[in-house]
C-alpha positions in Angstrom: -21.2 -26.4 -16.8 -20.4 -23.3 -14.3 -23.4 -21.1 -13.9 -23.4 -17.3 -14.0 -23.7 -17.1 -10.4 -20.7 -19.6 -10.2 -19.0 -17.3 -12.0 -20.2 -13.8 -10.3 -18.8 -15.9 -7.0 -15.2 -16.1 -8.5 -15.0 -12.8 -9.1 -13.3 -10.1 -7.8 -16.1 -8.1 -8.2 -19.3 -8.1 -6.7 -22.3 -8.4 -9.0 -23.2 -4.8 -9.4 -20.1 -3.9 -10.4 -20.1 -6.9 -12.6 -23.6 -5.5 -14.4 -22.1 -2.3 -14.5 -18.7 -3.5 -16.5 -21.0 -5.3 -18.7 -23.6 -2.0 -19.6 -20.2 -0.6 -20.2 -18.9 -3.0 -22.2 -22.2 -3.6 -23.8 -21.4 -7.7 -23.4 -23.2 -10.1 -20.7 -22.3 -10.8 -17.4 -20.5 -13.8 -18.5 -18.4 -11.6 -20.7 -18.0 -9.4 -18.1 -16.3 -11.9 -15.7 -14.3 -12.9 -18.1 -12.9 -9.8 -19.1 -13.2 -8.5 -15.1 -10.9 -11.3 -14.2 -8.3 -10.7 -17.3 -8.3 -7.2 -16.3 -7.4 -7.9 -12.5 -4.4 -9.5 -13.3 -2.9 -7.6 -16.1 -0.7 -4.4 -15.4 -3.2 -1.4 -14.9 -6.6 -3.3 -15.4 -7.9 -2.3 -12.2 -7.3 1.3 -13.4 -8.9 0.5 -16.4 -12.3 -0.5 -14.6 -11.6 2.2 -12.5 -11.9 4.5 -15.4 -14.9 2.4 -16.7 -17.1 3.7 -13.5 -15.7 7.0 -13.7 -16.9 7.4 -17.5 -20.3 6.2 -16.5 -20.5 8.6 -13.4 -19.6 11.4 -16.2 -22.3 10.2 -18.6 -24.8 10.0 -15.9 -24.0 13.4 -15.2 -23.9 15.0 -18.7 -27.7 13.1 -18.9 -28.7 15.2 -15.6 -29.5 11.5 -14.2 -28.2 12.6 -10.8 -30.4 8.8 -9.0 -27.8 7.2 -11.4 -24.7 9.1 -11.1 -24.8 9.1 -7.3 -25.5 5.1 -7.3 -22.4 4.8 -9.8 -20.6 6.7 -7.4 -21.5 4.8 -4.4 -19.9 1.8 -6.7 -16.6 3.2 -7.3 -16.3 3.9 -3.6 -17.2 0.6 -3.2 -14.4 -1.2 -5.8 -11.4 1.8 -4.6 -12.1 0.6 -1.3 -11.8 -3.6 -1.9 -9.1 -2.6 -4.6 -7.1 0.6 -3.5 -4.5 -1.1 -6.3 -7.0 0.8 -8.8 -6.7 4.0 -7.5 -5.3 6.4 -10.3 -1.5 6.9 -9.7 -1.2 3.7 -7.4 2.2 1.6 -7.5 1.4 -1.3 -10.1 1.6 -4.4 -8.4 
């Protein structure tokens, strides 16, 4: 049987981001990966979880959690910059 961390180690994600897809998604981590990984190689996923962090940054900042929204942030820097192919108005691969 492959263990979460298995999985979280096949990912193209790191596990934050891989928490913070499944708070979104309101699934487990296992879920997550899943859906992570299905996402990655279908035409404009990595938009779609790019849009995922941005909804959450929005959220944090409608809730005046600014600890959250600037940690959220510091995520989305983090996947644009391991996956510019998710950056908004990027060539599909």
């Amino acid at each position: 049987m492959i263990s979460l961390e298995d999985m979280e180690d096949m990912c193209s994600l790191t596990r934050a981001e891989i928490a913070q897809v499944a708070a979104h998604e309101h699934v487990t981590e296992e879920a997550a990966v899943a859906e992570i990984e299905r996402l990655m190689h279908q035409h404009g996923g990595p938009q779609k979880l790019n849009l995922m962090l941005c909804q959450d940054i929005r959220a944090a900042l409608h809730a005046d959690d600014l600890p959250e929204a600037r940690r959220l942030f510091a995520l989305l820097r983090g996947y644009l910059a391991a996956h510019p192919e998710a950056v908004r108005g990027a060539p599909p691969d």
